[in-house]
DODOKOL-691678 format. One record per residue (C-alpha): residue number from 1; residue in one letter; x, y, z. Coordinates in nm, 2 decimals, always signed. Last residue first. Layout:
REM residues N
> nr rest c1 c2 c3
> NUM A X Y Z $
...
REM end
This chain:
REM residues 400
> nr rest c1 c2 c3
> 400 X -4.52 +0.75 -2.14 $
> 399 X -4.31 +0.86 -1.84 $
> 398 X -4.21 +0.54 -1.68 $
> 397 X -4.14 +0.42 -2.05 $
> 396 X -3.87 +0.69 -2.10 $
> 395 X -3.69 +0.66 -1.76 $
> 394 X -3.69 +0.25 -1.79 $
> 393 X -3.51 +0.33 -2.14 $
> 392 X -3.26 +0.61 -1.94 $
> 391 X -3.20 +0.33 -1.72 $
> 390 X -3.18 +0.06 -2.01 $
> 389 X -2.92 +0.32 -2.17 $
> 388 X -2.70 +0.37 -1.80 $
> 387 X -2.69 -0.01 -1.82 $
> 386 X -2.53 -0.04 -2.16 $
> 385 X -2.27 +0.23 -2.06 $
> 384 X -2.09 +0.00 -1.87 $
> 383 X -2.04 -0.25 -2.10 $
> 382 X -2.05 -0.03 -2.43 $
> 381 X -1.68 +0.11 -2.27 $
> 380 X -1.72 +0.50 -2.19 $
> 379 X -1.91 +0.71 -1.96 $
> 378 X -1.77 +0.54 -1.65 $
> 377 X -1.86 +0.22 -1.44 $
> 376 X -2.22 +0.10 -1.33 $
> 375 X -2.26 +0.21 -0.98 $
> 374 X -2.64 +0.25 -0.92 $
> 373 X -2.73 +0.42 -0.65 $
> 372 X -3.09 +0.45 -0.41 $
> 371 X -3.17 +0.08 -0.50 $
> 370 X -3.58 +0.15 -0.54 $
> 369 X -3.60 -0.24 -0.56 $
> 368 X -3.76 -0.34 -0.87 $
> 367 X -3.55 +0.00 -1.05 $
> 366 X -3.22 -0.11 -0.95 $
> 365 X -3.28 -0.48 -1.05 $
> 364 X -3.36 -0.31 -1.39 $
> 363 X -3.05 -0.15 -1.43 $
> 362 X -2.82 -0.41 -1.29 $
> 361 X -2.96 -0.69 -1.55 $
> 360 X -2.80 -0.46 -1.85 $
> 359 X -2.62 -0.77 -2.03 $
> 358 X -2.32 -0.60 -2.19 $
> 357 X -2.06 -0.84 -2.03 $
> 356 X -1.91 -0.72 -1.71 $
> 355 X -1.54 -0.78 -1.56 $
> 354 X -1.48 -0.60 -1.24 $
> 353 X -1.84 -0.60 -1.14 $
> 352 X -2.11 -0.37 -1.11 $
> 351 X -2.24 -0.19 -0.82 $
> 350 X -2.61 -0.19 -0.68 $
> 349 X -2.55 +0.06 -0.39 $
> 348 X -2.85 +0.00 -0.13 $
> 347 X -2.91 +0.26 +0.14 $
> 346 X -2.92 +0.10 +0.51 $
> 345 X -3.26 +0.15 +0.69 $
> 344 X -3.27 -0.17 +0.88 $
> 343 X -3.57 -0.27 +0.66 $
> 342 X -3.39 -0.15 +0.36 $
> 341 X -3.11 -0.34 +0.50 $
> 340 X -3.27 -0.68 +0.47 $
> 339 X -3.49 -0.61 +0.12 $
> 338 X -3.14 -0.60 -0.02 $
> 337 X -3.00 -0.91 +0.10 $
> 336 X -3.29 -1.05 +0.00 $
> 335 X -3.28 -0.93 -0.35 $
> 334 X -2.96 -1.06 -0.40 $
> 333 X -3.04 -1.42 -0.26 $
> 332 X -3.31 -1.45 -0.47 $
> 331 X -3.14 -1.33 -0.77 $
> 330 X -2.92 -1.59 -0.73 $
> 329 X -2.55 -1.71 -0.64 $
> 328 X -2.47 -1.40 -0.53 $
> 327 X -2.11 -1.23 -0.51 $
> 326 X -2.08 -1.14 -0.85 $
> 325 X -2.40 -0.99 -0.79 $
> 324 X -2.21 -0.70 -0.66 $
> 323 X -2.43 -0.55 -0.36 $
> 322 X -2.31 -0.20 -0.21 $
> 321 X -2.47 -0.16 +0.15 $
> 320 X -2.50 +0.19 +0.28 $
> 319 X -2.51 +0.32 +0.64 $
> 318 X -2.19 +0.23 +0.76 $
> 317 X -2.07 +0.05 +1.08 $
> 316 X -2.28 +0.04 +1.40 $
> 315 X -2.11 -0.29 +1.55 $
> 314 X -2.45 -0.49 +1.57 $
> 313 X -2.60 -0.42 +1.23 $
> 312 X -2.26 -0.52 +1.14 $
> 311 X -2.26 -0.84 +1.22 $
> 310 X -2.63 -0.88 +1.06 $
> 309 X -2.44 -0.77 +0.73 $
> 308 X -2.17 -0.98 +0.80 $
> 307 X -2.44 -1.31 +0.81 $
> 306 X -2.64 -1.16 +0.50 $
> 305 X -2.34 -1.15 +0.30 $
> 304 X -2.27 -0.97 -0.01 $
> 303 X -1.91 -0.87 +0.08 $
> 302 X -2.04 -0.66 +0.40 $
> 301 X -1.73 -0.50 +0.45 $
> 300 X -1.60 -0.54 +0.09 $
> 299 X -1.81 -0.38 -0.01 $
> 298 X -1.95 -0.10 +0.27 $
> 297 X -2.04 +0.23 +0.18 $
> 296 X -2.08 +0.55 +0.38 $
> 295 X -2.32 +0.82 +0.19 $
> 294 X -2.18 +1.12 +0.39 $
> 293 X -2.30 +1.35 +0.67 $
> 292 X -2.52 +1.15 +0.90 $
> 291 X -2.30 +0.88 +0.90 $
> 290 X -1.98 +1.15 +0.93 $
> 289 X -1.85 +1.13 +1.33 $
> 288 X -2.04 +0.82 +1.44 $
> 287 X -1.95 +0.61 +1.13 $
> 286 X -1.59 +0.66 +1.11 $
> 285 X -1.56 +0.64 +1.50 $
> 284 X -1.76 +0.23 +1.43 $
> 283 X -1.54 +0.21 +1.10 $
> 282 X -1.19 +0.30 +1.31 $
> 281 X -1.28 +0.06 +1.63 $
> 280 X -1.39 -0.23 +1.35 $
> 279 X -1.08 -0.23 +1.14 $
> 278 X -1.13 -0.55 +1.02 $
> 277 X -1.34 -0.50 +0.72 $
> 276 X -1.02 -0.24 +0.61 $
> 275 X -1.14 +0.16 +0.61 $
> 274 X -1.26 +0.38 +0.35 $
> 273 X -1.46 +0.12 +0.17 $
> 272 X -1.65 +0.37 -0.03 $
> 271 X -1.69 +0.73 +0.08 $
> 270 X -1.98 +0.95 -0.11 $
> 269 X -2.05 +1.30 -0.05 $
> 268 X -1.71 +1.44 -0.04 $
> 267 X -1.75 +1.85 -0.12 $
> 266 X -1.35 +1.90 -0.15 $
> 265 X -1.24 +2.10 +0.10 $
> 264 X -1.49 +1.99 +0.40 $
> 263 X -1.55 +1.62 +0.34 $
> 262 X -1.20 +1.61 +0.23 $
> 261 X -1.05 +1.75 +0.56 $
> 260 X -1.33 +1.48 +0.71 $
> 259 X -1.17 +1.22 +0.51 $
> 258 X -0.83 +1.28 +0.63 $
> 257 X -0.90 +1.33 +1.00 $
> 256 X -1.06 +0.98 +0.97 $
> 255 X -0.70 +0.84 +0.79 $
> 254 X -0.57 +1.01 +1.11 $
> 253 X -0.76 +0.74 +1.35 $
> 252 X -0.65 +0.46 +1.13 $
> 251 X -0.29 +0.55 +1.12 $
> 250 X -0.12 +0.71 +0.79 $
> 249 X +0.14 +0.58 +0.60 $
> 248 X +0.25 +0.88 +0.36 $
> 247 X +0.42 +0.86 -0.01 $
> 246 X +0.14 +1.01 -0.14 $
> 245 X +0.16 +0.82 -0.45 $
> 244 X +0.26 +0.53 -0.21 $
> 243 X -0.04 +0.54 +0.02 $
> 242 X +0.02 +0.26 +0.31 $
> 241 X -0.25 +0.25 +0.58 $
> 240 X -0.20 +0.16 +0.93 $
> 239 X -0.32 -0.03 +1.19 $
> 238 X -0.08 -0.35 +1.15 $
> 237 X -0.25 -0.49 +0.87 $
> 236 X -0.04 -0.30 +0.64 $
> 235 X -0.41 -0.15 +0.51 $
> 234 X -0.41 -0.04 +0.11 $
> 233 X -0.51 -0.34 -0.03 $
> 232 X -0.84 -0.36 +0.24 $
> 231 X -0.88 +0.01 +0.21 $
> 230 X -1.06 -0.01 -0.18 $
> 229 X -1.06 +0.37 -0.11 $
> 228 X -1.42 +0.43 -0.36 $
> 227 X -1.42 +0.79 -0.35 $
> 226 X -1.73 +1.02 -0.46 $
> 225 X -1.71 +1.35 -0.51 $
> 224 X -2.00 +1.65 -0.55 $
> 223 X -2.21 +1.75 -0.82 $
> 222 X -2.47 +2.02 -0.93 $
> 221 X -2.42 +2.23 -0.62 $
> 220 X -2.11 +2.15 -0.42 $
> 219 X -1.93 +2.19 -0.77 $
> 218 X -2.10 +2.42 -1.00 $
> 217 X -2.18 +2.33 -1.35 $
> 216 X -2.08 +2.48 -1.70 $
> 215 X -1.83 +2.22 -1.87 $
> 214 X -1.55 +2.43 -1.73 $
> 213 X -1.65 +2.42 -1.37 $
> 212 X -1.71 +2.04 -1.38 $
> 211 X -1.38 +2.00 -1.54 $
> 210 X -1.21 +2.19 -1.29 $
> 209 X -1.35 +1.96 -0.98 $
> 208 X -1.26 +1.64 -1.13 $
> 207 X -0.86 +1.78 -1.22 $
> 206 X -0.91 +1.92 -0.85 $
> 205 X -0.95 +1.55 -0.73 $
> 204 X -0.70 +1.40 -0.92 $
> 203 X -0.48 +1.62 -0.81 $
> 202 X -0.54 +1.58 -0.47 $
> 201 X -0.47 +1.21 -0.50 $
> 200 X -0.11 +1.30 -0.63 $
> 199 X +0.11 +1.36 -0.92 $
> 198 X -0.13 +1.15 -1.11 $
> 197 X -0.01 +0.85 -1.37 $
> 196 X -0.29 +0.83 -1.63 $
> 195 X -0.59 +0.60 -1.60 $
> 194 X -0.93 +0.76 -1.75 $
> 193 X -1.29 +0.61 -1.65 $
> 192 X -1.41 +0.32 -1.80 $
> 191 X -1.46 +0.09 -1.56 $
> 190 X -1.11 -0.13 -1.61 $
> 189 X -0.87 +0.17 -1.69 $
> 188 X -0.94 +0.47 -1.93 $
> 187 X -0.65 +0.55 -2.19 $
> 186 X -0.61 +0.94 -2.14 $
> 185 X -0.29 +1.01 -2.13 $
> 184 X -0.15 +1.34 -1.94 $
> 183 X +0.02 +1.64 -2.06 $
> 182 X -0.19 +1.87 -1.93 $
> 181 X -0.36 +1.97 -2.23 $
> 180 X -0.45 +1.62 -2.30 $
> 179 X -0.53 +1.57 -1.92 $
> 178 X -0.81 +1.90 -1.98 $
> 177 X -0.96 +1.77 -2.26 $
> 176 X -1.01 +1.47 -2.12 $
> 175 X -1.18 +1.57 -1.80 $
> 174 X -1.43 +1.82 -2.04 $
> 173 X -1.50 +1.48 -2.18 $
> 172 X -1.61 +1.34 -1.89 $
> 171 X -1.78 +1.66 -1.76 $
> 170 X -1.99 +1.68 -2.08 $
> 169 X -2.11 +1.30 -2.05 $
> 168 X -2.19 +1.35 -1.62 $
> 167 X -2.44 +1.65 -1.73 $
> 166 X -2.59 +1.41 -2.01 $
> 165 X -2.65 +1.11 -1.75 $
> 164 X -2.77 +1.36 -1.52 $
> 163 X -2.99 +1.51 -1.81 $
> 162 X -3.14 +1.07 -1.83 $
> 161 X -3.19 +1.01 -1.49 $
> 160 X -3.43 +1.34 -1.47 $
> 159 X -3.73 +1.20 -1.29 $
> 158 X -3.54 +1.11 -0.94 $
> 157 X -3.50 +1.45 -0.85 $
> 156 X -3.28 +1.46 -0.55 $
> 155 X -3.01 +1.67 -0.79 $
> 154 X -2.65 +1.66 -0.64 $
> 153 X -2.49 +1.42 -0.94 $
> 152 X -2.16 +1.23 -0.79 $
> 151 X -1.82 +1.24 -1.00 $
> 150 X -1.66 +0.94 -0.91 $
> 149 X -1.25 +0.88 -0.77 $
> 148 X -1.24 +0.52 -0.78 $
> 147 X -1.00 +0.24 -0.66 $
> 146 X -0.77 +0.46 -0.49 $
> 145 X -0.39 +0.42 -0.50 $
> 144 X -0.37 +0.61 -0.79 $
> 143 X -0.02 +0.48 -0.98 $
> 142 X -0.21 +0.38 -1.30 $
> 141 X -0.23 +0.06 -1.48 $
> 140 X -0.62 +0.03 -1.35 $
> 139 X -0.85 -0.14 -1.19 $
> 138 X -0.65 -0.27 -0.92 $
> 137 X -0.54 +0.10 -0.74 $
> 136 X -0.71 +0.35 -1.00 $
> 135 X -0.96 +0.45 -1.21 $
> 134 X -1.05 +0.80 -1.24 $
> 133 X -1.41 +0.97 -1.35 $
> 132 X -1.66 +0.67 -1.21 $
> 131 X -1.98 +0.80 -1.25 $
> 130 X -2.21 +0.73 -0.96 $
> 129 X -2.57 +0.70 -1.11 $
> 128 X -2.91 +0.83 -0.84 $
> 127 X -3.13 +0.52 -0.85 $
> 126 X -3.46 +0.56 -1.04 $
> 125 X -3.82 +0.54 -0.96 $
> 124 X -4.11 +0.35 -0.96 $
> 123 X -4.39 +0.42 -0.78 $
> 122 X -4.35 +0.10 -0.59 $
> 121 X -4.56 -0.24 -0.45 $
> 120 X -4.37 -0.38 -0.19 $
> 119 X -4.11 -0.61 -0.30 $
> 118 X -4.27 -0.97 -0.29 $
> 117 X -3.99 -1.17 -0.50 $
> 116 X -4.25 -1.19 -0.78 $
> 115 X -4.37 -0.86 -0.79 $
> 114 X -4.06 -0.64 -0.75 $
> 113 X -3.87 -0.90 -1.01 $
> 112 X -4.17 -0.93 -1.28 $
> 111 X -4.18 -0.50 -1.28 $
> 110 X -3.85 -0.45 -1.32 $
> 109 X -3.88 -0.73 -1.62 $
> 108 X -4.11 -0.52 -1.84 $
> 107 X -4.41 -0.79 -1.85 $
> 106 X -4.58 -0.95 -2.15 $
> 105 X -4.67 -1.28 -1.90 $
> 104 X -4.42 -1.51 -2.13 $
> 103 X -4.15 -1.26 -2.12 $
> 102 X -4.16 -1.17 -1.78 $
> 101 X -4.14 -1.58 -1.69 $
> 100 X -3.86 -1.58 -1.97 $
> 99 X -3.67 -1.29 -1.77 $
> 98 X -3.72 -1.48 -1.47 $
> 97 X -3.55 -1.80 -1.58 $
> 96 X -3.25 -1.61 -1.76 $
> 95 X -3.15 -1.42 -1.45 $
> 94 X -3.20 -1.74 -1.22 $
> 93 X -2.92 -1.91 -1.45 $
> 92 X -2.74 -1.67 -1.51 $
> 91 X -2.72 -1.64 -1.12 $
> 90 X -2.59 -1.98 -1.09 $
> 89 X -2.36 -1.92 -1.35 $
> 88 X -2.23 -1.65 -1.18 $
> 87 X -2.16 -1.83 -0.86 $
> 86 X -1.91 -2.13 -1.02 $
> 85 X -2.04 -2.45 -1.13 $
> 84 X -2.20 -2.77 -1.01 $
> 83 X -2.12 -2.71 -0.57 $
> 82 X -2.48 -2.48 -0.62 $
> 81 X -2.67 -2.76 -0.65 $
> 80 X -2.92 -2.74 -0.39 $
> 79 X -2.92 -2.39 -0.41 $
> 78 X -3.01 -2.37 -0.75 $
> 77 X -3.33 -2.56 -0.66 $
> 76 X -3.40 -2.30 -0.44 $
> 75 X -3.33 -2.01 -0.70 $
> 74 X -3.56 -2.21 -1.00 $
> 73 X -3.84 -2.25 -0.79 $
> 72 X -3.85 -1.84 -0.71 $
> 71 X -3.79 -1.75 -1.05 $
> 70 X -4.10 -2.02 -1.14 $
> 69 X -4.29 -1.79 -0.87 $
> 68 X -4.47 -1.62 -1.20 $
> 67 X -4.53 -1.89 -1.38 $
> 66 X -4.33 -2.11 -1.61 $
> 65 X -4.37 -2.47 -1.60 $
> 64 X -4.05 -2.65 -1.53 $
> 63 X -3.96 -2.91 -1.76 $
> 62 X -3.69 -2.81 -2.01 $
> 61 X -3.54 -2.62 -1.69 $
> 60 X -3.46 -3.00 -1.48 $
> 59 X -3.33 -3.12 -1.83 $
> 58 X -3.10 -2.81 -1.89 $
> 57 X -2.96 -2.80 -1.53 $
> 56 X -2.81 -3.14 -1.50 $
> 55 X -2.63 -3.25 -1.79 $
> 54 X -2.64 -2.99 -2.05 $
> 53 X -2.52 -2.76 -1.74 $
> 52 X -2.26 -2.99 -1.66 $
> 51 X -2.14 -2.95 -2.09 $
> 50 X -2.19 -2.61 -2.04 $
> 49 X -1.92 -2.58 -1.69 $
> 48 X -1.66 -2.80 -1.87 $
> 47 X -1.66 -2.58 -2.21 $
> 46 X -1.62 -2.28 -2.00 $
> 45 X -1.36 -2.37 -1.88 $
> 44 X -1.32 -2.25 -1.46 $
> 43 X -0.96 -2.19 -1.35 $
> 42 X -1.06 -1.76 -1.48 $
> 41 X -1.32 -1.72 -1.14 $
> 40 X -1.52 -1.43 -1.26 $
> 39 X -1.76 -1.62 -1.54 $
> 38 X -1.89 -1.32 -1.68 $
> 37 X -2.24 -1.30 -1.70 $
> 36 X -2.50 -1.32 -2.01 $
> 35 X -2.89 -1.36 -2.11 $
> 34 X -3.12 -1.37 -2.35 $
> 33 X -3.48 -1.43 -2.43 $
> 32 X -3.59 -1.59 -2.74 $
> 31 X -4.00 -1.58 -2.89 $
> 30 X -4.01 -1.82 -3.16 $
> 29 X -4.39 -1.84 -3.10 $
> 28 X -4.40 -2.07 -2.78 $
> 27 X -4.01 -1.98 -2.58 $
> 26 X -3.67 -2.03 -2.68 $
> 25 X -3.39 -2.00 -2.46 $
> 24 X -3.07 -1.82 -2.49 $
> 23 X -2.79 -1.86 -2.25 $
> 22 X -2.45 -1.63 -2.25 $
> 21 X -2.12 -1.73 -2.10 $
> 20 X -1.82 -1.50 -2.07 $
> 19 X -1.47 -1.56 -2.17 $
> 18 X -1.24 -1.26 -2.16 $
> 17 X -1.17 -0.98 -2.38 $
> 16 X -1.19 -0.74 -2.06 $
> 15 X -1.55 -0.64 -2.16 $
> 14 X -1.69 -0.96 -2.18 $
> 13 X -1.67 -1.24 -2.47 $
> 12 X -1.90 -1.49 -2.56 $
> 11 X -1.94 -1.86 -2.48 $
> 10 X -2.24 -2.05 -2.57 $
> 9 X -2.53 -2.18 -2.34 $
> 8 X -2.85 -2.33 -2.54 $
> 7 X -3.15 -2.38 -2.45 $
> 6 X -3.50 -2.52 -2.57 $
> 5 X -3.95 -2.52 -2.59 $
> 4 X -3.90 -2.31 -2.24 $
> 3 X -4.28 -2.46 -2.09 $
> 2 X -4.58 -2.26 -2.10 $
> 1 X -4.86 -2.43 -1.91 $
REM end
């Protein structure tokens, strides 16, 4: 049996210039496999978490065999001690485990995750990349109350991930051209997209919109918007909504009218957490009225739980799950989560995190459970743009 021969954990640094933790383990013939997450929760020292891994996790991994349910082993036993250390370093852990088990059995790991979790057998195929243009609300020094405004790519072929990734790159920097001449900065917020002070939403939106035009492509044809709302900060908690650049409170039911207007101008394909979790009457109208027109996503909604997810099976609200594996404590318990609303026929967004290392896990998780999205950040910062490179990787090898 092949055993991991040794590990070591070690703290690196993540996108934001904060303290991440890596793990490398070495397997027979010097063979090392790698792995990195961001810790998340900033009250956890890194130094106390690796010296309770030394402790208790590295003497349990030193002598597990590895085989192809090993991932599988290694997530239960992670539940049991899941009170050691925070989330993420749960899910290192499970990451690092199942890329050694692909390593030792010479598989691409895409392939070890759909076959070892029991994902039905797959043509592969890619997830359709949101490209985050504006950052705004928490992600970003800016005055946009919205989270994300995205530029979404229109094609339903799923064998050109790498000319949408291209198509997106020429509209970024057609974007910055265009807020230089403006008079606008263009330092890029938290995902990599730009983070200047807006005269209103709208203007981010036609600012999008022109710089498609100008960098050759037709809007409503080649692309169309995306919004992630980020609602939750936004709601007074009273039924209404607060938007300070737009200096407007809005009700729930009008905040509907809103997004339809926008479905209609401004070719809005994709609506992320338009409304607060709580605001179940508004989310259930929201849902009826535009399901069947617009990718409706739920983060915060769902927040990676199987429980709210089944909640909402029952209230009718959305019709896409986003999964942040910030929020999972294993791969395991990811995958689930997304086998669960493929079967109730929700679309999967697989989203990255407010702080990310360079570790490309998303991309391949994408591809071993035919994720319809994958939300990785902007065109810029090597941390989001290192999962758009495995993709385009996965792309290449798919086609040899």
């Amino acid at each position: 049996m092949t055993k991991i021969r040794k590990i070591s954990f070690y703290q690196i640094y993540n996108g934001s210039g904060r303290p991440a933790l890596a793990v490398k383990l070495w397997l027979k013939d010097d063979i090392k496999v790698f792995a990195s997450r961001s810790l998340g929760v900033h009250k956890f020292k890194i130094e106390e978490v690796v010296n309770k891994l030394k402790e208790v996790a590295v003497p349990w991994l030193l002598d597990l065999d590895l085989e192809i349910d090993s991932g599988l082993t290694c997530d239960m036993w992670l539940q049991d001690h899941q009170d050691k250390w925070p989330l993420s370093v749960s899910l290192l852990i499970s990451l690092a485990v199942n890329r050694a088990v692909a390593k030792t059995n010479n598989t691409e790991f895409y392939e070890h995750l759909n076959k070892a979790y029991g994902l039905k057998e797959a043509i592969y195929v890619l997830p359709t990349p949101l490209f985050n243009m504006f950052n705004g609300g928490a992600h970003a020094d800016t005055n946009l109350d919205f989270e994300e405004f995205l530029l979404v790519p229109l094609s339903k072929n799923q064998k050109d991930f790498a000319q949408k990734v291209s198509d997106a790159v020429m509209v970024y920097h057609e974007l910055g051209k265009e807020l230089k001449t403006a008079g606008f900065d263009t330092d890029v917020g938290i995902f990599g997209g730009y983070a200047p002070d807006m005269v209103s939403s709208i203007q981010a939106i036609e600012l999008i919109m022109s710089a498609c035009q100008e960098a050759g492509f037709t809007w409503t044809k080649d692309f169309g918007l995306g919004v992630d709302v980020g609602a939750k900060h936004l709601s007074s908690g009273r039924g209404n909504y607060l938007f300070k650049l737009d200096h407007s409170q809005i009700t729930g039911t009008n905040l509907l009218q809103v997004y339809e207007d926008w479905r209609r101008d401004y070719h809005l394909v994709y609506l992320e957490d338009p409304l607060a979790p709580s605001d179940n009457t508004n989310w259930r109208a929201l849902t009826q009225e535009l399901g069947d027109k617009v990718v409706l996503a739920g983060d915060e909604l769902f927040a990676g739980s199987e429980a709210k997810f089944r909640q909402n099976l029952k209230d009718l609200s959305a019709n896409t799950v986003v999964v942040k594996l910030s929020q999972m404590a294993s791969l395991g318990e990811a995958i689930a989560l997304i086998k669960l609303a493929h079967e109730h026929n929700y679309q999967i967004v697989l989203a990255s995190d407010d702080e990310e290392t360079e570790d490309n896990l998303l991309a391949d998780l994408a591809v071993a459970t035919s994720a319809e999205y994958i939300k990785a950040g902007s065109l810029a910062r090597s941390e989001r743009v290192a999962k758009l490179n495995r993709l385009i990787e996965i792309e290449q090898d798919l086609a040899s």
